[in-house]
C-alpha positions as CSV (number, residue, x, y, z in Angstrom):
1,X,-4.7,-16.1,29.8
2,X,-3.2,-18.4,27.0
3,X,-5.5,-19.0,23.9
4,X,-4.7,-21.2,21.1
5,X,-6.5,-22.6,18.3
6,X,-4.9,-26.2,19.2
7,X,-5.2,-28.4,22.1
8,X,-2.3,-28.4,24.6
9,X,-1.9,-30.0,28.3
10,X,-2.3,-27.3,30.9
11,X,0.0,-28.2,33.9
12,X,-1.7,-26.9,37.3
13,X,-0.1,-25.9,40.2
14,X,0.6,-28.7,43.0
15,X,0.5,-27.6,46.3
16,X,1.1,-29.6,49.5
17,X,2.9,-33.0,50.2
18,X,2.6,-37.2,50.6
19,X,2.4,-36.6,54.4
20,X,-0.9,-34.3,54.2
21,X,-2.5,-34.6,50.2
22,X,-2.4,-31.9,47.5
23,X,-4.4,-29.1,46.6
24,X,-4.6,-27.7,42.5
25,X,-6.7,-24.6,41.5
26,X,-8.3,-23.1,38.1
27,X,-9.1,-20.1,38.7
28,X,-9.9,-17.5,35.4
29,X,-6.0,-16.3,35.6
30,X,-4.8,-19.8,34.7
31,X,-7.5,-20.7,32.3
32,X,-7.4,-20.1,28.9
33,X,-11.0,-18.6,28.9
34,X,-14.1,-17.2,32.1
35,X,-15.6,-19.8,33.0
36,X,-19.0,-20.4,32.2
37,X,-20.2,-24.2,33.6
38,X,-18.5,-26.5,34.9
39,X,-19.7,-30.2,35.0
40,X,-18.2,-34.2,35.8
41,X,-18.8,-37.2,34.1
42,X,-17.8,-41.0,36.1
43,X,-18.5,-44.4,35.9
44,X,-18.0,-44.5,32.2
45,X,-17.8,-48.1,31.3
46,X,-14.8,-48.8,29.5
47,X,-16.5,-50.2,26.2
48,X,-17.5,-47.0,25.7
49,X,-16.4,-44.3,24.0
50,X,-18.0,-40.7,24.5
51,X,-17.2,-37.7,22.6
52,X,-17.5,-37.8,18.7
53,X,-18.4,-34.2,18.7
54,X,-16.8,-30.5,18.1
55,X,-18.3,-27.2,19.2
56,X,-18.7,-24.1,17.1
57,X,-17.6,-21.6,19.8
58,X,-17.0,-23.8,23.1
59,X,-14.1,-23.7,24.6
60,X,-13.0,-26.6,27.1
61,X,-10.4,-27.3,29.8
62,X,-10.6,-31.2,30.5
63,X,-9.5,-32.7,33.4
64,X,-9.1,-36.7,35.2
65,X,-9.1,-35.9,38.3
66,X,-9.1,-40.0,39.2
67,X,-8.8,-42.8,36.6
68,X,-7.2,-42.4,33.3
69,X,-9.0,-40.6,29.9
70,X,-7.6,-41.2,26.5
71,X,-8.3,-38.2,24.5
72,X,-8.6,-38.1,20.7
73,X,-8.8,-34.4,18.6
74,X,-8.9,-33.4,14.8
75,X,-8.4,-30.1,13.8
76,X,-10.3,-29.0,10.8
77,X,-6.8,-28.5,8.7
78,X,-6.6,-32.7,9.3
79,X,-3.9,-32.9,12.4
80,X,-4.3,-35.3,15.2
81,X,-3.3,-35.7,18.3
82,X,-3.4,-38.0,21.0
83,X,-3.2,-36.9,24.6
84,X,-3.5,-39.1,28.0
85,X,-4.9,-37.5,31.1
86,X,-4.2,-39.1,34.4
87,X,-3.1,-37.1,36.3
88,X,-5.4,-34.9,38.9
89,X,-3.3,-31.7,38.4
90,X,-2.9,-31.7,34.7
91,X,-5.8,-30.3,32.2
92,X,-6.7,-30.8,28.5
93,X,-7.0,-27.6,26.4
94,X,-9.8,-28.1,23.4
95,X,-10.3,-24.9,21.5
96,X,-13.5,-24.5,19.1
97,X,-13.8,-26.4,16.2
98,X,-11.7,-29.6,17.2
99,X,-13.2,-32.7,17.1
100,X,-12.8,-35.5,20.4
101,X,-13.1,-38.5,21.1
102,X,-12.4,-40.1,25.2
103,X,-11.8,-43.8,26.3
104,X,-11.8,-44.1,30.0
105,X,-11.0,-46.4,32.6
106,X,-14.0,-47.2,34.4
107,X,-12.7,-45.4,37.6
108,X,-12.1,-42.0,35.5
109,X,-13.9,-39.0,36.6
110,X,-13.5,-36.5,34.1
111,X,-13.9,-32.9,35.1
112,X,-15.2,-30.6,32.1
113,X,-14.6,-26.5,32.7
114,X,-16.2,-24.5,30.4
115,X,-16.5,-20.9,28.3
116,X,-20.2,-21.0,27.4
117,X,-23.1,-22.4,28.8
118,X,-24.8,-25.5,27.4
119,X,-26.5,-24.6,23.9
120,X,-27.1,-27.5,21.5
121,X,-27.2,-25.2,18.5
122,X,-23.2,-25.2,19.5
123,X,-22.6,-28.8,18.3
124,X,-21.0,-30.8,15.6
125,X,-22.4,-34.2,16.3
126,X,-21.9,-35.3,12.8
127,X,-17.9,-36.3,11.6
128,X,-18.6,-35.8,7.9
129,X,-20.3,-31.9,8.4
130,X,-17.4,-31.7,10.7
131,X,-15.1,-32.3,8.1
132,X,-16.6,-30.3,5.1
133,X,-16.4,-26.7,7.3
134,X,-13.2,-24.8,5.7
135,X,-10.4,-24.4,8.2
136,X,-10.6,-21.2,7.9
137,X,-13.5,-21.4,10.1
138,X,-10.7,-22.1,12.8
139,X,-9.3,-18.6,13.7
């Protein structure tokens, strides 16, 4: 189990070939965290843009598992980053306390895997409260 306190690309196993399809698997082993809920979101127009958010303690391993997802973060110390997803065995890595935002095609189907169960208390919905927590708040 990796943990970081900055958003990297997880690269999942491939298995199979062309002739018969592929098969990738998270399991707790290649996740940076025990899973806790795991949920999809599709046929996002593409005039939309969800997101606009950070967690206090989530976790989250993002993944397009069709379509394509443009994915936006801000750390609390100011650094940004810009990370495509669109590819079905590669995953997005958003630790606590970074900030997203996600453009995608209107085919995408984003899956979400998650570290704690759904708790609105957890969210940052505001940028500017976002952006007046200290970084140490980070580690």
């Amino acid at each position: 189990m990796i943990n970081s306190n900055r958003p990297y690309i997880i690269e999942f196993q491939r298995i199979g070939d062309p002739s018969l399809g592929y098969i990738s698997v998270a399991e707790n082993d290649t996740l940076p965290f025990e899973v806790n809920r795991i949920y999809w979101t599709y046929f996002t127009p593409e005039d939309v843009q969800r997101g606009g958010h950070a967690h206090y303690k989530l976790e989250q391993v993002l993944l397009a598992v069709a379509g394509k997802i443009i994915i936006k973060t801000e750390m609390l110390n100011g650094d940004k980053e810009e990370f495509i997803l669109d590819k079905p065995n590669t995953g997005l890595f958003i630790p606590k306390m970074c900030w997203r935002e996600m453009q995608y095609t209107h085919n995408a189907v984003q899956v979400c895997i998650a570290s704690l169960a759904y708790s609105e208390d957890d969210y940052i919905r505001n940028y500017r409260t976002f952006k007046k927590i200290p970084s140490a708040h980070e580690v």
